[in-house]
C-alpha positions as CSV (number, residue, x, y, z in Angstrom):
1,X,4.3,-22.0,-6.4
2,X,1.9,-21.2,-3.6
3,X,2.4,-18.4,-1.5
4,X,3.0,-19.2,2.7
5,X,1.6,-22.4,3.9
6,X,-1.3,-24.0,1.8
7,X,-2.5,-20.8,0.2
8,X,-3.5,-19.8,-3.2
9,X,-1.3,-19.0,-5.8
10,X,-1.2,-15.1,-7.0
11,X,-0.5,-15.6,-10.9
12,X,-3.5,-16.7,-12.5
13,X,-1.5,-19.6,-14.5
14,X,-0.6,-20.7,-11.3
15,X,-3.9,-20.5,-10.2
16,X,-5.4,-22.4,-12.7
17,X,-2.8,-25.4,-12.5
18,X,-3.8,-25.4,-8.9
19,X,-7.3,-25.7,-9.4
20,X,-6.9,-28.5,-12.0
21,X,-4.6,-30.1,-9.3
22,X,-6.9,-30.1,-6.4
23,X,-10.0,-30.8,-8.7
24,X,-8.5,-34.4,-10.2
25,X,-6.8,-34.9,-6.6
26,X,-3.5,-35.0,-7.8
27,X,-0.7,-33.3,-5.6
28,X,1.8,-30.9,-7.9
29,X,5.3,-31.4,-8.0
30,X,7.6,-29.9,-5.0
31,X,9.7,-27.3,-6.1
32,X,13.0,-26.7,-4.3
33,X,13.5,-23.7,-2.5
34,X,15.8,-21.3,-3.1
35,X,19.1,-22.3,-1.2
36,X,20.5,-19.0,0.8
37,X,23.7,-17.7,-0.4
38,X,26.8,-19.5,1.5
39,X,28.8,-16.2,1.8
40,X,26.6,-13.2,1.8
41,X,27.8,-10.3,0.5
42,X,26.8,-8.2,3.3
43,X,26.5,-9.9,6.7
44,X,24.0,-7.1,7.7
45,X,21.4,-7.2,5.0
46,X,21.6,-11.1,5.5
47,X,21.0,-10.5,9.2
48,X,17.9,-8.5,8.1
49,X,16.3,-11.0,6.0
50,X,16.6,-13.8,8.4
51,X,15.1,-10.8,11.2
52,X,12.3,-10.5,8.8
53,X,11.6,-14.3,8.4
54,X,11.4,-14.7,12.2
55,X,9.4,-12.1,12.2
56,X,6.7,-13.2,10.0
57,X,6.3,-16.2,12.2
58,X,7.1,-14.5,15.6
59,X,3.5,-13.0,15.7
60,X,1.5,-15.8,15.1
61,X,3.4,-17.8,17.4
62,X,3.0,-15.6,20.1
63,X,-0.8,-15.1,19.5
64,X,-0.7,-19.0,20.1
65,X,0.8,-19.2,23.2
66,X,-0.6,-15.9,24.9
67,X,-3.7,-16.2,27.2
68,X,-6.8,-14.6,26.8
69,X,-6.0,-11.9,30.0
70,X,-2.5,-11.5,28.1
71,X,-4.5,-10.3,24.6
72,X,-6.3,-7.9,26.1
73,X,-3.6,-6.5,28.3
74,X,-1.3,-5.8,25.5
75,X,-4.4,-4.7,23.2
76,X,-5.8,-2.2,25.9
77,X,-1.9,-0.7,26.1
78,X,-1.8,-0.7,21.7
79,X,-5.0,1.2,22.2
80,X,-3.8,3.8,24.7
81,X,-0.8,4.6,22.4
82,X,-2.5,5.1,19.8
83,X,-5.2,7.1,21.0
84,X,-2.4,9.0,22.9
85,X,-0.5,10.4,19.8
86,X,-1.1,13.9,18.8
87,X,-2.9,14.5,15.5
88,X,-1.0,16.9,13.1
């Protein structure tokens, strides 16, 4: 099981399968992902996890479609807030 899109497996038996894989060119079998839960038990934490998902992808989809002027602007304004805090 790799972890996000075409990365490296974490467990080194994983690993190691994947290696032996890509090395002798043949593709691994597709394992099925986990199918949500058709009535969550609480609508909220469900709400949250799908919040989070979006959110993984949110940021590099934005970096995508931003312009080089738009970067900076929002950069220059993360830098002025953060110099701005107070140190404790």
């Amino acid at each position: 099981m790799t972890v996000g899109k075409g990365k490296r497996p974490r467990d080194p038996n994983q690993l190691a399968k994947w290696i032996v894989d890509r090395s002798t060119s043949e593709t691994p079998e597709e394992i099925a992902p986990a199918k949500a839960p058709t009535a969550p038990v609480n609508l909220s934490e469900y709400m949250a996890a799908i919040g989070r998902k979006g959110g993984q992808i949110g940021g590099k989809r934005r970096l995508k479609t931003m312009t080089k002027a738009q970067r900076q602007k929002v950069a220059a304004k993360a830098a002025r807030t953060r110099w701005k805090q107070k140190r404790g």
